[in-house]
LOKE-474067 format. One record per atom (N, C-alpha, C): residue in one letter; x, y, z negated. Coordinates in steps of 0.001 Angstrom, whole numbers, plus 500000, padded with zeros to 6 digits. Layout:
<recs>
AXYZ...
</recs>
This chain:
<recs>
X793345172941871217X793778173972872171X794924174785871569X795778174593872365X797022175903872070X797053177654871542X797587177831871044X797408179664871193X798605180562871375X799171179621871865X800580180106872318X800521180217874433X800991180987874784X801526181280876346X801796179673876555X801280178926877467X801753178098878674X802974178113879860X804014177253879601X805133177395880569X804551176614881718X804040177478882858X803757176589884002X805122177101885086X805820175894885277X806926176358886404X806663175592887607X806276176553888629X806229176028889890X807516175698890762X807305175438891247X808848174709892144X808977174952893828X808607175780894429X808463176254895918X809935175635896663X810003175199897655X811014174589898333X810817175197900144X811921175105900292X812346176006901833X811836175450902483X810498176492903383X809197176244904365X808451176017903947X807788175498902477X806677175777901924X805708176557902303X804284175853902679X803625177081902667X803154178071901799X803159179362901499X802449180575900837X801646179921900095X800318179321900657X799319179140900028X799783178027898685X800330177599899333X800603176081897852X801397176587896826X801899177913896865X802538178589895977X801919179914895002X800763180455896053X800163181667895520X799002181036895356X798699180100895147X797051179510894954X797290179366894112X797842178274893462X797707177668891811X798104179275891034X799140179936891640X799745181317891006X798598181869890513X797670182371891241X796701183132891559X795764182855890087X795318181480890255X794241180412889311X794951181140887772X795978180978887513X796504180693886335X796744182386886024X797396182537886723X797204184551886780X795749185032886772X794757184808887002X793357185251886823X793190184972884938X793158183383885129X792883182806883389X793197183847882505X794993184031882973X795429184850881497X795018185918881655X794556186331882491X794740188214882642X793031188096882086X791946186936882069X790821187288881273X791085186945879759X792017186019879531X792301185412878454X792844186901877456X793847187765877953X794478188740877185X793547190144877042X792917189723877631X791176190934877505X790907191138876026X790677190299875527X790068189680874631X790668189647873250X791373190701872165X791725190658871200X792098189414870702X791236188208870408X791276186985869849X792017186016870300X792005186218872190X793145185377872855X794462186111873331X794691187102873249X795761187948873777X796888187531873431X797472185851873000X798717185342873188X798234184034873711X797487183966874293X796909182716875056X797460182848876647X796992182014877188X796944181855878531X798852181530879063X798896181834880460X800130180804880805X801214182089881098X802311181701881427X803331182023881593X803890181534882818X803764182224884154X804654181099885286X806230181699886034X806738180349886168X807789180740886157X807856180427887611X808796180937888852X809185180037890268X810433179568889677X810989178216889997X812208177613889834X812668177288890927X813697177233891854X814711176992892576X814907175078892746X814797174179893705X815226172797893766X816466172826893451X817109173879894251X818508174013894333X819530174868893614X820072175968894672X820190176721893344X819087178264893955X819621179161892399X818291180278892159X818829180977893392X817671182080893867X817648183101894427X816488183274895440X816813183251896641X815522184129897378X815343182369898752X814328182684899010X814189181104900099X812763181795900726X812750180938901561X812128181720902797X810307180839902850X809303180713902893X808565180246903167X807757179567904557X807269179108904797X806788178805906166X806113179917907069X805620180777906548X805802181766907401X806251183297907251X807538182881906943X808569183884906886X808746184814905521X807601184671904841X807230185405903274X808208185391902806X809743185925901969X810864185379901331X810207185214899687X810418184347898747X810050184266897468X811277184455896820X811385184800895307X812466184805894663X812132183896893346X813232183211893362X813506182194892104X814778182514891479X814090182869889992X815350183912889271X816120182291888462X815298181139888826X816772180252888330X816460178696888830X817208178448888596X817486176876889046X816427175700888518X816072174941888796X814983174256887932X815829173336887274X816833172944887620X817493171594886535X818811172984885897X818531173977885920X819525174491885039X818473175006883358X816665174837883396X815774175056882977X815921174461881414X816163175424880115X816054174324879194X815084175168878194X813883175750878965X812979175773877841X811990174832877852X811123174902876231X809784173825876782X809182173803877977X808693172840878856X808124172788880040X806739172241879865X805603173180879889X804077172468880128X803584171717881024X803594172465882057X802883172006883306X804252172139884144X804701171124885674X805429171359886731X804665170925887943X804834171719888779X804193171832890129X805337171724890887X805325170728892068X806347170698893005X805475171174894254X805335172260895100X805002172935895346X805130173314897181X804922171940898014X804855172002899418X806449171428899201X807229170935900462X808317170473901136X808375171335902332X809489171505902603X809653172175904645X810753171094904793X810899171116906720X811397169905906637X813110169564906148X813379170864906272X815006170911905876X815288170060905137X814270170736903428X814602169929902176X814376168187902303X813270168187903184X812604166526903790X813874165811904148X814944166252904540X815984165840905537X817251165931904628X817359166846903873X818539166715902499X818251165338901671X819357165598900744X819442164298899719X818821165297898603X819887166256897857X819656166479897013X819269165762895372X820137164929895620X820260163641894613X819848163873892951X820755165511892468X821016165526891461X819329166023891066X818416166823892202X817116167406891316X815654166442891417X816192165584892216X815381164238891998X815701163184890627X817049163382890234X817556162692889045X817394163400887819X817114164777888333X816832165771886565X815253165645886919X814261165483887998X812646165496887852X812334164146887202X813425163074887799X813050161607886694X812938161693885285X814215162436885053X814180162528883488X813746163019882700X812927163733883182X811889165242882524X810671164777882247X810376164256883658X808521164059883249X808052163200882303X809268162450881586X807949161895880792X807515162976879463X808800163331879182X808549164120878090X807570165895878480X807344165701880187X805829166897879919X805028167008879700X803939167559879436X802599167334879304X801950166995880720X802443167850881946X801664167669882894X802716167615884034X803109166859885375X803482167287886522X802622166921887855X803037167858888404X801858167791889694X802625168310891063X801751167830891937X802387168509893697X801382168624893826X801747169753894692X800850170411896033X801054170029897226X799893170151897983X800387169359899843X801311168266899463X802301168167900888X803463167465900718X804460167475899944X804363168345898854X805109168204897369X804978166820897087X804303166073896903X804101164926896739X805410163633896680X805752164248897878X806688163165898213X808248163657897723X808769164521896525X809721165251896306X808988164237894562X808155164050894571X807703163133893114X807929161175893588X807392161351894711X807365159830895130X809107159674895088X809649160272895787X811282160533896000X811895160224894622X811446160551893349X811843160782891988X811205159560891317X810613158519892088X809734157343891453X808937157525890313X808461158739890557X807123158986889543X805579158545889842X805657158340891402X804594157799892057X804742156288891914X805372155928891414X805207153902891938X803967153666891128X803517153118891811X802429152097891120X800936153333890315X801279154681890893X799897154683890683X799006155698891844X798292156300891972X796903156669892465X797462157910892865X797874158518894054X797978159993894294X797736160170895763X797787161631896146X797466161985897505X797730163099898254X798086162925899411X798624164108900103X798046165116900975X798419165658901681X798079166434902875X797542165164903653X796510165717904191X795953164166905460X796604163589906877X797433164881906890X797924164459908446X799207163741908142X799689163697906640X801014163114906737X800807161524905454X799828161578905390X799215160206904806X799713159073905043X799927158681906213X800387157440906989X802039157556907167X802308158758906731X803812158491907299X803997158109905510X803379159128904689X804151158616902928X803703157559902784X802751156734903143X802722155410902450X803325154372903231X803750154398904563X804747154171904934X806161154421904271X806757155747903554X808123155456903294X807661155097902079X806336155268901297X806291154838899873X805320153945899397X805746152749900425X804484151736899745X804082151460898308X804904151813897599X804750151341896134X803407152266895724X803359153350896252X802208154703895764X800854154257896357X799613154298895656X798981153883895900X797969155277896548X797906155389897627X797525156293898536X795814156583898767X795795157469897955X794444157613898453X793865159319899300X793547159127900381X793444160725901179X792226161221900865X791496160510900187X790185161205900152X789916162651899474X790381162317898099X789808163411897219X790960164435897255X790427165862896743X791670166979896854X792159166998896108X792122165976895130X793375165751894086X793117164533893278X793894164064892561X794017163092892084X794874163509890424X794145162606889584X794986162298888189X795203161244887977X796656160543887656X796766159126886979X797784159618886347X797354159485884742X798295159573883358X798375161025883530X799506161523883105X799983162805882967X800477163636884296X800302162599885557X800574162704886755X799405163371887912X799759164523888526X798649164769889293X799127166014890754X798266165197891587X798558165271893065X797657165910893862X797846166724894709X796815167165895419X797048167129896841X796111167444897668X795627167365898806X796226168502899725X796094168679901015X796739169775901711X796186171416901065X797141172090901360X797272173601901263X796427174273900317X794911174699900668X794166174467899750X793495174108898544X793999172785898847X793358172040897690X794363172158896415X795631172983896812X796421173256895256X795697174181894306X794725174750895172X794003175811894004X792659174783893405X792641173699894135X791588172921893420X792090172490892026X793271171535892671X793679171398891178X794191172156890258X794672173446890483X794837174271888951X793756174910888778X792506174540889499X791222175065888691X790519173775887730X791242172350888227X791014171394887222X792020171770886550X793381172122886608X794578171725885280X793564173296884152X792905174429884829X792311175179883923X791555174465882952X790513174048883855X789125173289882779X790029172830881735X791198172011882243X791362170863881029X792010171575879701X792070173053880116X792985173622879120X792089174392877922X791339175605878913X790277176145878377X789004175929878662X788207175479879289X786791174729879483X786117174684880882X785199174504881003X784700175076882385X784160175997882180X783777176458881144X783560178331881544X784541179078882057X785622178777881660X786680179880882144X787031179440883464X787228178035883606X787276177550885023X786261178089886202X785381178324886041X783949178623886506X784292180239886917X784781180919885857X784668182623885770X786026182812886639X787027182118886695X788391182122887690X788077182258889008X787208181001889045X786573180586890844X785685181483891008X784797182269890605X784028183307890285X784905184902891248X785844184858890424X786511186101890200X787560186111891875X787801184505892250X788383184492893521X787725183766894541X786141184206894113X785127183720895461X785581182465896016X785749182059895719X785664179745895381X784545179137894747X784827178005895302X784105177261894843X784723176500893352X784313176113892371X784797175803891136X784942174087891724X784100173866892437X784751172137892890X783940171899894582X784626171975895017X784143171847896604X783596171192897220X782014171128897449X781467170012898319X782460168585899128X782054167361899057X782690166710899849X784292166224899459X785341165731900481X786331165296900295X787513165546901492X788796165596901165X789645166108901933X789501165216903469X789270164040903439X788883163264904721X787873163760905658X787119164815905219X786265165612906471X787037166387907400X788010166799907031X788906167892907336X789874167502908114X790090165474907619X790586165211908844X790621164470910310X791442164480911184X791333164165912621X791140162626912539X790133162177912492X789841160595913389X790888160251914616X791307160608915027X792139159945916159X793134161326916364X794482160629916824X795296161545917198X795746161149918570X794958162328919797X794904162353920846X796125162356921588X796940163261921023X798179163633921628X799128162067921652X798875161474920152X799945160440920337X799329158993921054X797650159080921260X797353158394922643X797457158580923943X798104159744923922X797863160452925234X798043159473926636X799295158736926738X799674157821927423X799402156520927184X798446156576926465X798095154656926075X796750154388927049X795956153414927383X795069153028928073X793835153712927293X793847154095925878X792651154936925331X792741156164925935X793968156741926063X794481158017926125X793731158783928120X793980156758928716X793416157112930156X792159157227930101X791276155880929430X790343156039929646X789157156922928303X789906158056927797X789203158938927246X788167159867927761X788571160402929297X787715161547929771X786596161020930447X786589159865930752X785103159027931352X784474158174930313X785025158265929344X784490157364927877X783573158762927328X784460159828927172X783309160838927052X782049161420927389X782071161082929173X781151161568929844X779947160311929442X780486159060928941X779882158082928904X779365157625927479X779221158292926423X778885158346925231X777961157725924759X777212157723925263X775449157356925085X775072156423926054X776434155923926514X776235154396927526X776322153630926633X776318152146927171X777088150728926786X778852151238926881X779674150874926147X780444151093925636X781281149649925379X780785148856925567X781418147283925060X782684147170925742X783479146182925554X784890145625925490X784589145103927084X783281144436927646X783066144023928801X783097144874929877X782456146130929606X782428147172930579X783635148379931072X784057148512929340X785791149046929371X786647148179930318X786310147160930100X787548146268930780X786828146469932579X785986146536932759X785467146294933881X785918147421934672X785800148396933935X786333149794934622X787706149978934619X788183148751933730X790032149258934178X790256147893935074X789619147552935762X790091146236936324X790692144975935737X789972144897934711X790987143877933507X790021143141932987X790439141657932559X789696140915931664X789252141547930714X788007141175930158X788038141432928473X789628141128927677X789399139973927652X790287139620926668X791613139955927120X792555140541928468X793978140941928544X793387142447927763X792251143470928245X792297144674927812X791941145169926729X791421143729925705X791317144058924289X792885144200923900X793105143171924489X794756142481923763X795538143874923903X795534144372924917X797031145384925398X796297147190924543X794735147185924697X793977148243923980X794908148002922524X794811147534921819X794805146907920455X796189147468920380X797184146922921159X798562147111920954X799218148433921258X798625148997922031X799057150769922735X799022151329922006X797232151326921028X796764152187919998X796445151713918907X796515150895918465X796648150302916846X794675150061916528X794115150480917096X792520149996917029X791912148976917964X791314148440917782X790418147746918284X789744148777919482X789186148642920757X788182149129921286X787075149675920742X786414148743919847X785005149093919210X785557150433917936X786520149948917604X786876151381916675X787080152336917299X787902152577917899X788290153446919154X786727153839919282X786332153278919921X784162154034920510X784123154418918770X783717154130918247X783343154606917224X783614155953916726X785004155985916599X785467156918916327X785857158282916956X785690157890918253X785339158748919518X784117159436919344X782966158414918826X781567159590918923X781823160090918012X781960159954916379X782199160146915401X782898161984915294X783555161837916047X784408163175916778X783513163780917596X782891163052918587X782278164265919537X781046165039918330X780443163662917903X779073164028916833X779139165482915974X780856165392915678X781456166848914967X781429167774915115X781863167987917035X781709169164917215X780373169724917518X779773168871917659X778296169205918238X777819169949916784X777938169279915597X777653169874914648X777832171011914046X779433171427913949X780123172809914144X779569173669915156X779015173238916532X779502174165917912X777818174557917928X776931173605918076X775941173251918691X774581173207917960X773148173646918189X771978173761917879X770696172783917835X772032171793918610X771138170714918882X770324169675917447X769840168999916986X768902168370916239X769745166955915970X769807167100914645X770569165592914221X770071164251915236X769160164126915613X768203162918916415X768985163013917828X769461164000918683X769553164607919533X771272164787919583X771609165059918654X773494164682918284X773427163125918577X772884162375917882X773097161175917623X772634159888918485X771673160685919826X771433159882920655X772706160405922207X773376161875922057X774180162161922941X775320161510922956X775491161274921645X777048160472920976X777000158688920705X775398158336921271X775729157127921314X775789156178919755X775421157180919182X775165156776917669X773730156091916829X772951155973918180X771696155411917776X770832156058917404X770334155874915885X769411156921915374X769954157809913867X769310158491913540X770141159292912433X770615158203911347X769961157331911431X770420156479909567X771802155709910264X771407154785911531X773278155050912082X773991155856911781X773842157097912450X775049158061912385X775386158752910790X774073158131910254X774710159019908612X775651157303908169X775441156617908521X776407155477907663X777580155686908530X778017155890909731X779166155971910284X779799157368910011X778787158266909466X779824159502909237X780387159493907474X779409158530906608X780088158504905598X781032157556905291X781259156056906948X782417155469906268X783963156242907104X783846156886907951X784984157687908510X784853159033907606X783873160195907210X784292160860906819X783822161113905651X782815160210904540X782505160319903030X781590161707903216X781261162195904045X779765162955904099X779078162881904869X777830163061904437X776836162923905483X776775163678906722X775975163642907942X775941164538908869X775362166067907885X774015166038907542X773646167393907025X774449168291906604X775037167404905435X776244167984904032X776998168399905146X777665167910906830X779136168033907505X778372169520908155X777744169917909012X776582171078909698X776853171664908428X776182171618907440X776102172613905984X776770173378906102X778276172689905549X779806173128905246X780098173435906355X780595173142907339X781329173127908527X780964174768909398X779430174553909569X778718175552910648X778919176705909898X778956176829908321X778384178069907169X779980178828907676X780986177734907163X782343178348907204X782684179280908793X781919178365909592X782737179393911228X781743180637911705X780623180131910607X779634181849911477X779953182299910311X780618182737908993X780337183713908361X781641184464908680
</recs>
């Protein structure tokens, strides 16, 4: 362990959200401020800096917060510990900015640690620090980065990810997950523990970032044949549901309304149902008083040991664990 101050320089970029900037801030600002308590550690703990993509000064956040970055990040020539690239807005998404993707290549190997927050991610993938290994983003934009970055091996589940000296996290939130792991790894889990403590968190959060997200995106079915036959598929939950009866109700073969289903919306029918109850099963859980047996026969899900294997291969928790978390968070 060190006993010298930590250079952690975060990297905030225009429209960033707040949180992906004052979370990890926050984590690492708690550490030292218990760390310098303490006679014995009082040159311990971190040092953070905001750095500029571009050049230094003031940039605006996603919702309107202005931040100040007293310098440039590739004009930066002290030791560098830890780097956080720290949310994207879409401006920067839409620039080149050639030269601070060509100074983040050349840096990281020689750091100890670099990391993104949210869609920071892809300001590292951009810099080919992601090829070929294990990281993860915000959930709603999952499918579009491994789309522009097949080489990255995409995983949405967990709220963060480590491969090598490389580490990624999950939407908004979950940046304070991982600088409550980049803590542990520094000073232990006690202090990790007494941080999350001190900012009423959890030190590691039930579950995985895939609860959190949307099974189907309604809006961009809106006009597809799922999109029509959604509001009588609902009322019809706890019917037969088959490819025979869908089709029957749109006037169509099975097999033309699998074929053209398949192609509108990228699922199968039977996924589509699936993932339809899977969703209703949710809100019932969040909204509703009703009895796991009683969710799961409204939604067409059979009996509970069904609906707990279909809620852990769409969302990696169980129904109970999803009610637990879910219901605790909207009544308190």
């Amino acid at each position: 362990m060190s006993h010298a101050k930590k250079l952690i320089v975060i990297i905030p970029m225009e429209g960033t959200s707040l949180l992906d900037v004052a979370g990890p801030c926050d984590v690492f600002s708690q550490a030292s401020k218990i760390l310098q308590s303490d006679p014995l550690h009082e040159d311990e703990g971190y040092e953070i800096l905001l750095a500029s993509a571009a050049d230094s000064g003031h940039l605006k956040t996603g919702s309107g917060v202005e931040l100040v970055c007293p310098v440039a990040a590739t004009d930066l020539d002290r030791p560098i510990d830890t780097l956080l690239i720290a949310g994207l807005g879409k401006e920067f998404l839409e620039n080149s900015h050639h030269d601070f993707y060509k100074w983040l290549h050349k840096i990281y190997p020689g750091l100890r640690r670099i990391g993104s927050v949210c869609i920071g991610a892809y300001a590292l993938a951009r810099a080919g620090i992601l090829d070929g290994r294990r990281a993860t983003t915000h959930w709603q934009y999952s499918q579009d980065f491994q789309e522009q970055h097949p080489a990255v091996k995409v995983d949405t589940n967990p709220f963060y990810t480590c491969d090598g000296n490389v580490y990624t996290s999950g939407g908004l939130a979950s940046g304070i997950d991982l600088a409550l792991a980049l803590l542990e790894e520094d000073y232990g889990r006690e202090m990790a523990a007494l941080v999350a403590k001190k900012m009423v968190i959890y030190l590691k959060r039930p579950g995985y970032q895939s609860q959190f997200g949307e099974l189907l995106d309604n809006h961009q079915l809106a006009h597809t044949m799922a999109g029509r036959l959604r509001p009588w598929m609902l009322q019809e939950l706890n019917q037969d549901l088959s490819v025979e009866r869908l089709a029957e109700h749109m006037n169509m073969s099975p097999r033309n309304f699998a074929r053209v289903f398949l192609r509108e919306s990228g699922l199968t029918p039977a996924k589509y149902v699936e993932k339809l109850r899977v969703e209703t099963a949710r809100k019932f859980l969040e909204e509703s008083d009703f009895s796991m047996e009683q969710i799961a026969e409204k939604c067409g899900l059979g009996g509970m040991v069904s609906m707990r294997r279909v809620f852990l291969r769409h969302l990696s928790v169980s129904p109970s664990d999803y009610r637990r978390t879910f219901r605790t968070a909207l009544h308190t």
